[in-house]
C-alpha positions as CSV (number, residue, x, y, z in Angstrom):
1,X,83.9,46.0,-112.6
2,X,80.1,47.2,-112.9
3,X,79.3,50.2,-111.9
4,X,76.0,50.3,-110.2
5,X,73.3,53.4,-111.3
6,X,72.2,55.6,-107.7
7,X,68.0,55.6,-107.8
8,X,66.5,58.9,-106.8
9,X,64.4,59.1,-103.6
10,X,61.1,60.6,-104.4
11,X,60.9,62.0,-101.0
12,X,64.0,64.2,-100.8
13,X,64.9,63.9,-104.2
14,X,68.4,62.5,-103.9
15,X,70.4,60.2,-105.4
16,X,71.4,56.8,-103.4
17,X,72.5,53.2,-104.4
18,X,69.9,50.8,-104.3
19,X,70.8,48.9,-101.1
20,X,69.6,52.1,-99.4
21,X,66.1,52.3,-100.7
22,X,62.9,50.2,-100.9
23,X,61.5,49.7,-104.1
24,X,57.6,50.0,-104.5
25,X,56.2,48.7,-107.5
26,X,52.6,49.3,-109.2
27,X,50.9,45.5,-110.1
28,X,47.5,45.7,-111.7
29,X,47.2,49.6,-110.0
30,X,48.0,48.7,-106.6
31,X,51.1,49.7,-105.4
32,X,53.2,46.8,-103.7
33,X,56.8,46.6,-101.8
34,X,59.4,44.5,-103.9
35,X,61.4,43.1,-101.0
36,X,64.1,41.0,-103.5
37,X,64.0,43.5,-106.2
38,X,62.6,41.0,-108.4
39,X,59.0,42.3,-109.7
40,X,58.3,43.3,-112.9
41,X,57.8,47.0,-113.6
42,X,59.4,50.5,-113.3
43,X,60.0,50.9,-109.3
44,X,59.3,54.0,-107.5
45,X,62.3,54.2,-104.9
46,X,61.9,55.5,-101.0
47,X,64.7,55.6,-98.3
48,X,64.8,53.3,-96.0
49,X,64.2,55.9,-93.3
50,X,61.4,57.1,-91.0
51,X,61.6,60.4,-92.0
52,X,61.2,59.7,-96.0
53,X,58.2,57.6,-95.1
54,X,56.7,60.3,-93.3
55,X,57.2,62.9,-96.4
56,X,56.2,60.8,-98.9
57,X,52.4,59.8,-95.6
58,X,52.5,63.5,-95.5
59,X,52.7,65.0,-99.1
60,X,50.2,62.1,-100.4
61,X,53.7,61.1,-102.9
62,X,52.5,57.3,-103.5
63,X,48.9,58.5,-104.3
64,X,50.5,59.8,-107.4
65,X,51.4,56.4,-108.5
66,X,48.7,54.5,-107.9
67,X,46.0,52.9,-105.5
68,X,48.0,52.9,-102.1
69,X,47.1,49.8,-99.7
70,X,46.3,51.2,-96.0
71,X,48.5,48.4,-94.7
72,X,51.6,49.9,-97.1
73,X,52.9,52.4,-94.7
74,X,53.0,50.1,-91.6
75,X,54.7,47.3,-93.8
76,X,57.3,50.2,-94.7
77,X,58.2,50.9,-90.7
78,X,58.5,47.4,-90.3
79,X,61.1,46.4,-92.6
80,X,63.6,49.3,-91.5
């Protein structure tokens, strides 16, 4: 049996399995949401909860990564 690695939340900072978070990955400098985990690149993982998404609005965390669509955010709320 495999044993599957937890991901870190860059919001709070905690470990959780992948199934938990959504994995945002930076193509070409823009940063984009990998829905099926299939992009190429390191991932930058967020929880899958309103209140993560709001930290990482809030403390500008994504902006650290790389150009950050206007539309990213909204998408995020949308596939809770």
């Amino acid at each position: 049996m495999r044993k599957e690695n937890p991901r870190t939340d860059i919001a709070s900072r905690q470990k959780y399995p992948k199934g938990l978070l959504f994995r945002i990955v930076n193509i070409n400098g823009t940063l984009t949401l990998d829905k099926d985990n299939t992009l190429k690149g390191r991932g930058i993982y967020l929880k899958k909860d309103l209140a993560s998404i709001e930290i990482a609005s809030r403390k500008r965390l994504l902006e650290k990564k790389g150009n950050v669509p206007a539309a990213l955010f909204e998408e995020l709320k949308e596939n809770l």
